[in-house]
Structures are given as structure tokens and as C-alpha cells.
N, C-alpha and C positions, 0 to 999 in steps of 0.2 A: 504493500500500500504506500509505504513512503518511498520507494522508488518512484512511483508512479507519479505519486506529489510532487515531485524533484523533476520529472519531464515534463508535466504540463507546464509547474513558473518558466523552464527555460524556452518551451515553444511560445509559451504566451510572451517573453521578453524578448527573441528576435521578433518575434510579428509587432509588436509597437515599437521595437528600433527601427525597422525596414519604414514605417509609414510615418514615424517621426522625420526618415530622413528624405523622406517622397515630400513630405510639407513642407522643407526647406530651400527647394530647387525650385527659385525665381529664373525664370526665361525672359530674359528685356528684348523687344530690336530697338536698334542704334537710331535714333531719328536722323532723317537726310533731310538738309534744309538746301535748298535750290534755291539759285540767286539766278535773276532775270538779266541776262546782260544786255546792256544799252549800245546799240551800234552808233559809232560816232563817224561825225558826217566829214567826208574828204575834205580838208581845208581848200580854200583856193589858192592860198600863196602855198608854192616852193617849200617842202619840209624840208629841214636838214639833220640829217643822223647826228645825236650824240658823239662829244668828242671822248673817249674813253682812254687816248693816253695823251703824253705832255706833250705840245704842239711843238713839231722841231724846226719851228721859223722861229725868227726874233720878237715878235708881236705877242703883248702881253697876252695871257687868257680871257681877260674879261673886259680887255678890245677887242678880241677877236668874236668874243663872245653875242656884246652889245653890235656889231657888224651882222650879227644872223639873225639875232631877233629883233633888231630895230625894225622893221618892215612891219612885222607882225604885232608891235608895240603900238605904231602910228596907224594899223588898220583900226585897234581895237579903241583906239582914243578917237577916234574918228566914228566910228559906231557907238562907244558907251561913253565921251566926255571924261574920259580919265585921264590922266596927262600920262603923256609916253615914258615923260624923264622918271616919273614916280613906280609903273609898271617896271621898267626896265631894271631900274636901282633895285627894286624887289624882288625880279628874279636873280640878279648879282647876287645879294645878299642871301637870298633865301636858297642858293641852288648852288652857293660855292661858284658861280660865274657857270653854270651848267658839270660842273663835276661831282656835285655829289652822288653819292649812290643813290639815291630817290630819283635823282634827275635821269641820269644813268639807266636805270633799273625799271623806272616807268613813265620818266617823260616830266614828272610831277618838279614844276622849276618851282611853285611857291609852298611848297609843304603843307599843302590842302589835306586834311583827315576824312576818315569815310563817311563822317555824321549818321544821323540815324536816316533811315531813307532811301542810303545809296546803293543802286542794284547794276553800276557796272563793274569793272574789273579792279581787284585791289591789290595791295601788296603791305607784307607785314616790315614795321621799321621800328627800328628803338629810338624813343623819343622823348618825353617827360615819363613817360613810362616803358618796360620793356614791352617787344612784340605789340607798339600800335597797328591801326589799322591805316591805309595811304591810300586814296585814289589811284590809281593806275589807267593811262592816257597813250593811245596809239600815236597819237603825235603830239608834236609839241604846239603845236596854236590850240590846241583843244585843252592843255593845260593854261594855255592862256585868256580861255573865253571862259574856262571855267572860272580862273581867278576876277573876272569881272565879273559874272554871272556872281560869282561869293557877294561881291561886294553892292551890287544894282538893288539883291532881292534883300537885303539886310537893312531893316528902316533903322537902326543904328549909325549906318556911312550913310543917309540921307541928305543932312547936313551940307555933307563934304560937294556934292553935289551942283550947289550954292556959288561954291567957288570957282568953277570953268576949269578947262584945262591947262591955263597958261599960272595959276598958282600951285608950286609943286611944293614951297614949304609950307603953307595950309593945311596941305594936303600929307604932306607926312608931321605934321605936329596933330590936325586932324584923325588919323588914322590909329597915334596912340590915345587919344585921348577915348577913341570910340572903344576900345579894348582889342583891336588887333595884334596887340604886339604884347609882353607883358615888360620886356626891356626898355627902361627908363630914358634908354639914351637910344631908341628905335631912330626918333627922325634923325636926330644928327647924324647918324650912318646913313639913313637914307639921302639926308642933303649933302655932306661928304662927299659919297660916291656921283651924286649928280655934280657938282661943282667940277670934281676930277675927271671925271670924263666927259663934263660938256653935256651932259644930257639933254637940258634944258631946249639943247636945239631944234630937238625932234619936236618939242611942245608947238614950233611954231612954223612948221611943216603944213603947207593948205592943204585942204582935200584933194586940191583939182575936180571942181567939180560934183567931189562926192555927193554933197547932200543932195543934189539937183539930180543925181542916177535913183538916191532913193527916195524921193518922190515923185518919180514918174515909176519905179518898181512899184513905187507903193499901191496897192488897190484893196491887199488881200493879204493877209499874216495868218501863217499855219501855225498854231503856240506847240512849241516846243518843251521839254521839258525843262523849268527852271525859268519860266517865263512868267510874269505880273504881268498886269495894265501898268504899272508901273514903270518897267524894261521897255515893253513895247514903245507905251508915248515918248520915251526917251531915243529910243532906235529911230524914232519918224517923225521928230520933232512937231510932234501933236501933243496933245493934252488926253487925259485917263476919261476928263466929263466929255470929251470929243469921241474918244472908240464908247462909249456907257452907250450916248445918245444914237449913233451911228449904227449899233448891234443891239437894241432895244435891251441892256444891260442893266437891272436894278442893284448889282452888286460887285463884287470883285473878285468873284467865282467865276475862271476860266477852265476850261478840258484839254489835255496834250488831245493835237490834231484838231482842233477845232478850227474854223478857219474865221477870222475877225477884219471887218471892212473896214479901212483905215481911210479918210478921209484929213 
């Protein structure tokens, strides 16, 4: 009898270890989070590849530098009223004159982060903290419209606005004061670099013409992403109560792809 006693506790204690250890076998799947990539639109000016070693001419880097992007500096002051000498001086600054490894690695000349929102391509950089997140850019003007586009849709740089393009120290005393920078002595580096290399010049560079191509383009704006009424009346030198009234508009709610009569 007590034999028998003795093999039922033992079957009855493997049967509640075996289902004790059957309850503790959690199966997770790994969630896959998919990111929309944003196709970015051919620029029209001349891209020029990254310089990734030390140039073996005598010309410093970031003359050679301000010589590539300057085109693309004067399109963009010319479309968003940003002064060229201020763009430029910031991407010097911001980009190591185009050598740093962000510039390098994804095109990113002003050290734009991936904020919440953004669903094109990224890349990881150490930054105020390790392994940030970076914008990542097929070419370089698209790092460059992006860094206007930063600054157009952000009613913080509104302001600055105010001031035209032909004021570039405004505009960087501006720019700290809005909280782009958190370095005390931001503008002086930014006026610095413009004094020494003559930036200023590019501020006062005419269109030829430009504004007068974009308003005869002007009839119909497809919004893009990262666009306001705001951008827009700025791009076509209209007014936000002009497209409202124009597109029977009672607010400031626009749609990528929508298309807006600009008058």
C-alpha cells in the first residue's frame, strides 16, 4: 500500500511540473513597423557629389565649398526670402564646409533631426545624445529646401521674415534668439564666416526675372508635403486671405496633392 502511495505523489508531481512549465512558455512576434518613404523630387540645378577626401588643389574647402552651393543658396533665397549669405554660412558651419559624416553619409548639410512625422529615409548619428535619428537626403538641394521648409512652416522664424533678405545679421542674431541654435555665440560664427568669405554678395544677386516666370507659372499649386498657406503666399508673393478667398477656404487646413488657384 505504501509503495503505491509513493507512485501516485511522484506521477501526480511530474504531471503538475510538465503543465507548470507548459504555463510559462510566452510566444511574442517581433512587431515590424514600416516606414512610408517619401520620393524626393529631381532638383533642377546640377547636383554635385560629396567631397569625401582632402581636395589636392590649393583652394581652401569651404571656398570650394561655398563655389557649389552658392547656386542653390541664391535659388532658395529667391523662392523662400532667406538671405543666401545666412543659408550658406549654415551649411559651412553646420556641415564642416560639406565634410562631415552626416553631410557625407546623407546629404544632411544642416543637421536637421527626424522629428516626429518623418517617413522618409534616415540615418543614425551621435549627437546631444548617442545613436540620434538624421534625415537622410538623395541630394543635396533637397537638404537645402528642406532646411527652408524647417524654417517657413515654424511661426517661431516668422519674425525673421520681416526683415528681407538683404539683412543677414538680423537674421542670425534672429535665428538665436528664436531657439535654433543653443550656442550663445551662434550668430557671431554665422557673421564671421559671412564677412570672411564675402557672403553677403550672393544677398544681392537679382532674380533675372525670376519673380515675373513665377507668376505667369503661377495659376495652380499642387501642396506638397510640408507646405502652409503660409509657404505658398510666400513662394507667389500673394497673401494666405488671397488663396482662402480664391479656393473658397474657411481655414488653414490644406491636403498633400491638392491642387490651390493662386491668383
Amino acid at each position: 500500500m505504501r509503495i503505491k502511495l509513493v507512485f501516485y505523489i511522484v506521477v501526480c508531481t511530474v504531471f503538475l511540473a510538465s503543465c507548470g512549465s507548459n504555463k510559462n512558455v510566452v510566444k511574442s512576434t517581433p512587431k515590424v513597423v514600416v516606414l512610408e518613404e517619401v520620393e524626393e523630387v529631381i532638383p533642377e540645378l546640377p547636383q554635385i557629389e560629396q567631397v569625401q577626401k582632402p581636395l589636392k588643389t590649393n583652394k581652401n574647402h569651404t571656398v570650394a565649398y561655398i563655389q557649389k552651393f552658392a547656386p542653390i543658396a541664391v535659388k532658395k533665397m529667391h523662392e523662400h526670402n532667406i538671405p543666401a549669405s545666412i543659408t550658406l554660412a549654415q551649411g559651412v558651419l553646420e556641415s564642416g564646409s560639406g565634410r562631415s559624416n552626416l553631410a557625407r553619409r546623407s546629404n544632411n548639410h544642416f543637421g536637421i533631426k527626424c522629428h516626429r512625422g518623418w517617413k522618409g529615409k534616415s540615418v543614425t548619428h551621435d549627437d546631444d545624445e548617442k545613436g540620434e535619428c538624421f534625415r537622410k537626403y538623395k541630394y543635396p538641394e533637397t537638404s537645402y529646401e528642406d532646411h527652408s521648409q524647417f524654417l517657413i512652416t515654424r511661426k517661431r522664424y516668422a519674425s525673421l521674415f520681416k526683415l528681407g533678405h538683404r539683412n543677414y545679421k538680423g537674421w542670425a542674431y534672429g535665428l538665436r534668439r528664436a531657439g535654433y541654435a543653443t550656442d550663445k555665440r551662434y550668430p557671431q560664427k554665422l557673421i564671421g564666416i559671412i564677412k570672411k568669405y564675402n557672403l553677403a554678395q550672393y544677398d544681392r544677386i537679382k532674380p533675372k526675372n525670376y519673380k515675373k516666370q513665377q507668376r505667369i507659372k503661377a495659376g495652380y499649386h499642387k501642396v506638397q508635403k510640408g507646405d502652409t498657406l503660409y509657404s505658398i503666399a510666400r513662394k507667389y508673393q500673394t497673401s494666405v486671405k488671397s488663396i482662402r478667398e480664391a479656393n473658397g477656404l474657411t481655414g488653414n487646413s490644406i491636403s498633400i496633392g491638392e491642387k490651390l488657384m493662386i491668383k
